[in-house]
N, C-alpha and C positions, 0 to 999 in steps of 0.2 A: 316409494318404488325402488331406490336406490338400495335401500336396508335387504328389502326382499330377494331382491337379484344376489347382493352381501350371503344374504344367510344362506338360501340354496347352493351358490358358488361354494361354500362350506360345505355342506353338510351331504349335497351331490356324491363325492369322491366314497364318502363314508358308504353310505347305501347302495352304492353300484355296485362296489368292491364285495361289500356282503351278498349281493343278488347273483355275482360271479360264483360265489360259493352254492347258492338256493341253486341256481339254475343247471349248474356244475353236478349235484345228484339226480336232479329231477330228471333229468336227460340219461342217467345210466354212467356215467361215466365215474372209474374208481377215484376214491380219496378217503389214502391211510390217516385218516383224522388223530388217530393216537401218537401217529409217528410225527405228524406237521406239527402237533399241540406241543411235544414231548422239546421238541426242535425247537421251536418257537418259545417256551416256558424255561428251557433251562440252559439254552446259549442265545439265540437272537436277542431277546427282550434284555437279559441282563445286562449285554454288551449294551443296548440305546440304553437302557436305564443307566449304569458305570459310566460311557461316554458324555452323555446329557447334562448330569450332575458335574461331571468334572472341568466339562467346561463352560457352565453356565456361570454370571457374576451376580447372583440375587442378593440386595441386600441383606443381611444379618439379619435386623431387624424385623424386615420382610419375609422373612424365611422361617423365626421362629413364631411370627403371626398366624403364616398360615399352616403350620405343621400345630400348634395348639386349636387354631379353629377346627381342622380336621377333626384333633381326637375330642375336642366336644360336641361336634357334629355328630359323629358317629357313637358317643355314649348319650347323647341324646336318644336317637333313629332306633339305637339299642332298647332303652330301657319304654320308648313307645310300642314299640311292636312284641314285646315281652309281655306288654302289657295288653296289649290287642288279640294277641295270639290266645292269652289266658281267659280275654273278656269274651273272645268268638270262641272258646272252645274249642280251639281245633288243635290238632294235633304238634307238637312244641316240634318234635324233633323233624317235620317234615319244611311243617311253614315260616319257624323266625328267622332262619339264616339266610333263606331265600331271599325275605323282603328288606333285611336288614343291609345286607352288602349287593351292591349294583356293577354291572360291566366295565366297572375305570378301565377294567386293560384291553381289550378288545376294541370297546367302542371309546370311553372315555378321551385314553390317549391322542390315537387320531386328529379325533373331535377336539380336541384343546389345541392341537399341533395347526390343524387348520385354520381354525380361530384364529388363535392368537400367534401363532411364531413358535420360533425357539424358546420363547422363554413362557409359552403358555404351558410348550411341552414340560419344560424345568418345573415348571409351578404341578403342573398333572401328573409328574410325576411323585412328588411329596403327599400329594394326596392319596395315590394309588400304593406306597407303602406304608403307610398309615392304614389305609386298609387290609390291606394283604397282611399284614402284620395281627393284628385284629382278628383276621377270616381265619389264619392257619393257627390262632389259641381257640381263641373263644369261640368263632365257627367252626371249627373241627369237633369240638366239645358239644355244640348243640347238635350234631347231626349225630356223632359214635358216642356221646355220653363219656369223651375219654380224652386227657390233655393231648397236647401235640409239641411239646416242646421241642421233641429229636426230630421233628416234620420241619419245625421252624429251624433251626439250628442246621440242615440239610438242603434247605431250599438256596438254590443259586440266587433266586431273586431279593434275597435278603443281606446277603455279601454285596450284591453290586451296589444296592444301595446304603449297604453302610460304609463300603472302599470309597462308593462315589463323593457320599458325602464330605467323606476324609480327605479324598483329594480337593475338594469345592473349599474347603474350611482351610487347609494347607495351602491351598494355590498352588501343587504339586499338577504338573501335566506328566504323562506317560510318554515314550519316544515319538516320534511322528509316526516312524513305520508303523509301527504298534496302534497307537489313534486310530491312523485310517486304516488298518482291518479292522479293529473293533467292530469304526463306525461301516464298514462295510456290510461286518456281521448284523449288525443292530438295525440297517435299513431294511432287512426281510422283516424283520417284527412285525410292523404294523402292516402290509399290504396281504400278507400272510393271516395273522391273526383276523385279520377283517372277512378275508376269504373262508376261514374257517369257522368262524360263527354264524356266515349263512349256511353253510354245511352244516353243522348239527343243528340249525333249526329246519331245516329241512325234513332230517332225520328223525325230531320227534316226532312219536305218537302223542296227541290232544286229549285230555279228557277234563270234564269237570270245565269248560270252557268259560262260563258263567262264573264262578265264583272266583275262579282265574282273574277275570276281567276285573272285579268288581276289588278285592284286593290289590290288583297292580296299578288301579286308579288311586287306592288311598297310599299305597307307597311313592307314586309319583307326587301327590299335593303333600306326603306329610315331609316327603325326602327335601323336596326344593324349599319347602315353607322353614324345614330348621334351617338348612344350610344356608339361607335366606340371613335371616334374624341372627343367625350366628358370625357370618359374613357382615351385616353392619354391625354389629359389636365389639369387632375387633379391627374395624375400622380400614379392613383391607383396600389396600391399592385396586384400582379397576379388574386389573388384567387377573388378581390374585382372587376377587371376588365371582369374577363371572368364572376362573375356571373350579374353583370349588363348587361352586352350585350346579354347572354343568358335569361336573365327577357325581356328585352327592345323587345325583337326579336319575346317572345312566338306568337302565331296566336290568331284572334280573338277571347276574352272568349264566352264562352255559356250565359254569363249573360247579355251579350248585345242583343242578342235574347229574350230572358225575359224581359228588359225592353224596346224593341220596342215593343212587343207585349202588354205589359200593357198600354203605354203611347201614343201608335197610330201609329207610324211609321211604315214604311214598314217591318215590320216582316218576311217574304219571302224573300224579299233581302239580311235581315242582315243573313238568316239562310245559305243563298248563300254563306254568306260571311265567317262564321264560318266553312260549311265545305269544304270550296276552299283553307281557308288559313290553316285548322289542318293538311288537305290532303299532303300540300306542307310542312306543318314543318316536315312530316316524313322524308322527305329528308334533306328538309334544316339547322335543328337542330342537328344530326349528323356531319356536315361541320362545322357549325358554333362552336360547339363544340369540334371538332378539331383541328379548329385553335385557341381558347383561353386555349387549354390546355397546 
């Protein structure tokens, strides 16, 4: 009983916040989604990501555990769904990026911060530029058929977390004053970000609902079951275990709708896919968080 009351007290703050957002259109009332995202994507978040990092003490050790279990997790999730994608026949450049990379930033972060503390977030964080790292080569390339180096090399979220790292591995702090804006800037991220991912599910149009379902089911068992098995193999600490498998597991992000729709792909589908699979992490994220507690 005590677990159950645990887990909702968690996971509560996460789904209100997004239904602020659902509720927030459904009733008529405006939200610049491009402008919050734009705001959110390339000063709040960097600033908690550069802050987080720089003043987290993770051990070394710890650190490069789970920043390797990551990138085998996800060339794992990789080369399964490459492989799924080819064996269903469907369409490569609509459906692998979708199933492949899940919401760390939106819902993930949060979701770990809740969890576990500060240092869940430290830990959620390393897994979310592991992927993001990941999404702006290799995902940009599945969806436009075209590198993304000068994408990567441009995105603020890639500085902060390699400044942050720098300073985390230095033991370098920044002035005080400095610190607390940052961290003042970086406290919009999350309550923000959450708001705005019930905003554009709101906004999508559904189609193909069914096939939606039936794939966002096998990317939730096949996401959890590597990050799973990859997670006891490398032998991670509790805290470093449950937040990988709770990153690995998020449902498809919103921004893989965004970039089918910019670069041509089925847009419609992917929106399918985004809200078949948030629908199902209502449930399944409370379990799966459950049991890594």
């Amino acid at each position: 009983m005590n677990l159950t009351v645990t887990v909702l007290q968690i996971v509560a703050p996460v789904f209100l916040l997004a239904s602020i957002g659902f509720i927030w259109v459904k009733v008529g009332l405006e939200y610049r989604i491009q402008f919050v995202t734009q705001l959110a994507m390339t000063l709040s978040l960097p600033c908690l990501i550069f802050v987080s990092l720089m003043q987290t003490r993770i051990d070394p050790a710890a650190l490069t555990a789970l920043s390797l279990a990551s990138v085998m997790a996800y060339a794992l999730i990789s080369i399964a769904f490459l492989a799924l994608v080819r064996l269903l026949r469907l369409p490569s450049r609509t459906y692998t990026a979708p199933l492949i990379f899940g919401n760390t930033g939106n819902l993930g972060l949060p979701l770990a911060l809740f969890a576990f503390g500060d240092i869940g977030l430290s830990y959620a964080i390393i897994v979310f530029a592991v992927m993001a790292l990941w999404s702006y080569t290799y995902g940009i390339w599945l969806v436009a058929g075209a590198g993304s180096l000068g994408k990567v090399l441009r995105e603020p979220l890639v500085w902060a977390t390699v400044f942050g790292a720098l300073f985390m591995w230095q033991g370098w702090e920044t002035p005080e004053f400095l610190t607390n804006t940052l961290s003042l800037v970086g406290q919009i991220a999350i309550p923000v970000m959450l708001i705005t991912l019930g905003v554009a599910v709101a906004r999508l149009s559904v189609q193909g609902l069914l096939r939606a379902a039936a794939l966002s089911l096998v990317k939730l068992c096949l996401c959890t079951g590597i990050a799973w098995v990859v997670g006891q193999f490398f032998e991670l600490d509790p805290i470093a275990f449950g937040v990988l498998v709770l990153q690995v597991a998020t449902p498809v992000a919103v921004t893989s709708y965004l970039l089918a729709e910019k670069y041509g792909a089925d847009a419609p589908a992917v929106a399918g896919l985004v809200v078949a699979s948030t629908l199902m992490s209502v449930a399944a994220l409370p379990l799966i968080l459950a049991a890594v507690l």
